[in-house]
C-alpha positions in Angstrom: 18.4 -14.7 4.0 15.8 -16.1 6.9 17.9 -14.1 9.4 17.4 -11.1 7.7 13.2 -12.0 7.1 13.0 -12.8 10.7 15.1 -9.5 12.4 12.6 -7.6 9.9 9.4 -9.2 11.2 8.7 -7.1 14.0 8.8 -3.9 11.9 6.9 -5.0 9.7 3.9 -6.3 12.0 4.1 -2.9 14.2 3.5 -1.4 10.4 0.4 -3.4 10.1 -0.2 -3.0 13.6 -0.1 1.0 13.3 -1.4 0.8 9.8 -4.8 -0.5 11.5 -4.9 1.9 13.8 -4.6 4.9 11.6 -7.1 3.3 9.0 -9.8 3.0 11.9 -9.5 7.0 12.4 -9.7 7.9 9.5 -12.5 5.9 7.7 -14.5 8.4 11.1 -13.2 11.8 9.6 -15.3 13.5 6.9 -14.3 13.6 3.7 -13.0 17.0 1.9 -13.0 17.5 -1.9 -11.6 20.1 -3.7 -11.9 20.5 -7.8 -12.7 22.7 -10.4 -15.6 21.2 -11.3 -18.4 19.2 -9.9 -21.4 17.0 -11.6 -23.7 15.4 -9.3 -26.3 12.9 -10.4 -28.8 11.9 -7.0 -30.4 9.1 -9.5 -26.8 7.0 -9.9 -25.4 8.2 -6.5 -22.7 9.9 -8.3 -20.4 12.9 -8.2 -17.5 13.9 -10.3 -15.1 16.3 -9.8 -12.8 17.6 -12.8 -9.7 19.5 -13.1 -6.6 19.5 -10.3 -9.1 17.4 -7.9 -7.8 16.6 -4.3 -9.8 14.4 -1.9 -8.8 14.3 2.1 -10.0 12.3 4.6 -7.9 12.4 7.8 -4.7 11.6 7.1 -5.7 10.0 3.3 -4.8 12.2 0.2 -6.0 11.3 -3.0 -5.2 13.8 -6.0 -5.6 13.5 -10.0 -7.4 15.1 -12.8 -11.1 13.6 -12.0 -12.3 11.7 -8.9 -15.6 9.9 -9.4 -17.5 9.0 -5.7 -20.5 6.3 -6.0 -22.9 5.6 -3.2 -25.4 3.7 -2.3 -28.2 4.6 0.3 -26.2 7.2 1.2 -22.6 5.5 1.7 -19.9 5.9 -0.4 -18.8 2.4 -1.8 -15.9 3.4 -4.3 -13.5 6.7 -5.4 -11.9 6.3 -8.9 -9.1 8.7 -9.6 -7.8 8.8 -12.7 -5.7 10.6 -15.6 -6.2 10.8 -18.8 -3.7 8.5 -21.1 -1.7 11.6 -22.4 -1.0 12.9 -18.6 2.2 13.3 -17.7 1.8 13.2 -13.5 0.0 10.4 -12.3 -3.1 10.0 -9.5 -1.4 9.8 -6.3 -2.7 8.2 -3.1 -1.2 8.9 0.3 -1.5 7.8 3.6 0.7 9.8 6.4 0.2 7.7 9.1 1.0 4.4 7.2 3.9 5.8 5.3 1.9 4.6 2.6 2.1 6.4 -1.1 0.5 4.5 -5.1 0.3 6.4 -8.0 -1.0 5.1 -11.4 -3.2 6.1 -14.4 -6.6 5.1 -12.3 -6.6 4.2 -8.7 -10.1 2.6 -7.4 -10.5 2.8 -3.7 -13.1 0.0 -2.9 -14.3 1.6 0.6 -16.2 -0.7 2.7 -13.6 -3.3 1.9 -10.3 -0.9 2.4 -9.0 -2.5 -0.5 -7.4 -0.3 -3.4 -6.6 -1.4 -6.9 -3.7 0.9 -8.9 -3.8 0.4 -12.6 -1.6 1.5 -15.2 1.9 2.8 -14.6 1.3 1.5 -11.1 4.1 1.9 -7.5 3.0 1.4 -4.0 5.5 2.4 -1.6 5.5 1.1 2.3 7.6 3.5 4.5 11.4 3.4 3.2 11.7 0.1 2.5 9.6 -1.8 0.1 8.7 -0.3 -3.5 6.4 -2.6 -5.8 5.7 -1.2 -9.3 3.5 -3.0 -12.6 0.6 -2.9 -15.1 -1.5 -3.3 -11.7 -0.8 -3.2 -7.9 -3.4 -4.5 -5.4 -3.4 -2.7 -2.0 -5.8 -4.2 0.7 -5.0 -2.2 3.4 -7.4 -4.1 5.8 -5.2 -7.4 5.6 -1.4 -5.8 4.8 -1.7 -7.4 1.4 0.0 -6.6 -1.9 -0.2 -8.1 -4.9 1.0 -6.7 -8.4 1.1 -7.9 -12.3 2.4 -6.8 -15.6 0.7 -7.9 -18.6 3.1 -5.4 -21.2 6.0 -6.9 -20.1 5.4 -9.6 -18.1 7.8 -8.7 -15.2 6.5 -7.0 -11.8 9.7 -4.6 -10.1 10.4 -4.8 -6.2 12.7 -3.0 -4.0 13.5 -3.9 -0.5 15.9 -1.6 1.5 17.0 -3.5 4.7 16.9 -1.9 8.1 19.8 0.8 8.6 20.3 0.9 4.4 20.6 4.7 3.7 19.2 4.2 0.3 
């Protein structure tokens, strides 16, 4: 079992290593929204978008049914995607250059911290060889971090593909 961990820990720190990298660039590039709707309320620092919303920001892509963007003094702190309960395809966040992809009900992307929180019916996928799915997955990109819960049933799901697997 340790052989296996330790022949995979080189992969897995270039991931982290590249995953850096690619976060860097990106949190430069502007940000691009498309919806069918827009509200925008200067007092709050607020914007929401409605109806088939897809947000990109280099080689980020966030998509769902409304995407809310708060800022303060004029820097967005936080993205909320979300479905509504009845929904039958999930937000999705992905990140090409990380081989990075979530979906749940609501996904918070907390910006300044690159940390993203994936609540209700949640799955984060790393590349082709880890899937962890709950209640609620915690991302933080910035430290290559996951953590996940289920409060319904109690029980968190991971799948880990080793090296050379063709599953």
């Amino acid at each position: 079992m340790m052989t296996g961990v330790r022949r995979e820990l080189p992969a897995i720190l270039l991931l982290l290593s590249l995953q850096t990298w690619a976060e860097s660039v990106d949190n430069e590039q502007p940000i691009h929204v498309e919806a069918d709707r827009l509200t925008v309320s200067q007092e709050s620092g607020t914007s929401v978008y409605r109806g088939n919303v897809v947000v990109n920001q280099g080689s980020l892509r966030l998509s769902a049914e409304e995407v809310s963007i708060f800022s303060e003094a004029d820097e967005i702190t936080r993205i909320v995607a979300s479905v509504p309960d009845t929904a039958t395809k999930l937000a999705v966040y992905e990140q090409q250059e990380q081989l990075v992809q979530g979906q749940a009900r609501r996904i918070i992307y907390h910006v300044s911290e690159d940390r993203l929180e994936f609540v209700g019916d949640a799955a984060l996928r790393r590349g082709n060889d880890t899937r962890v799915s709950g209640d609620r997955v915690n991302y933080d990109a910035a430290a290559g971090r996951v953590n996940a819960s289920s409060e319904q049933s109690g029980r968190v799901k991971t799948t880990i593909t080793p090296a050379g697997s063709s599953n």
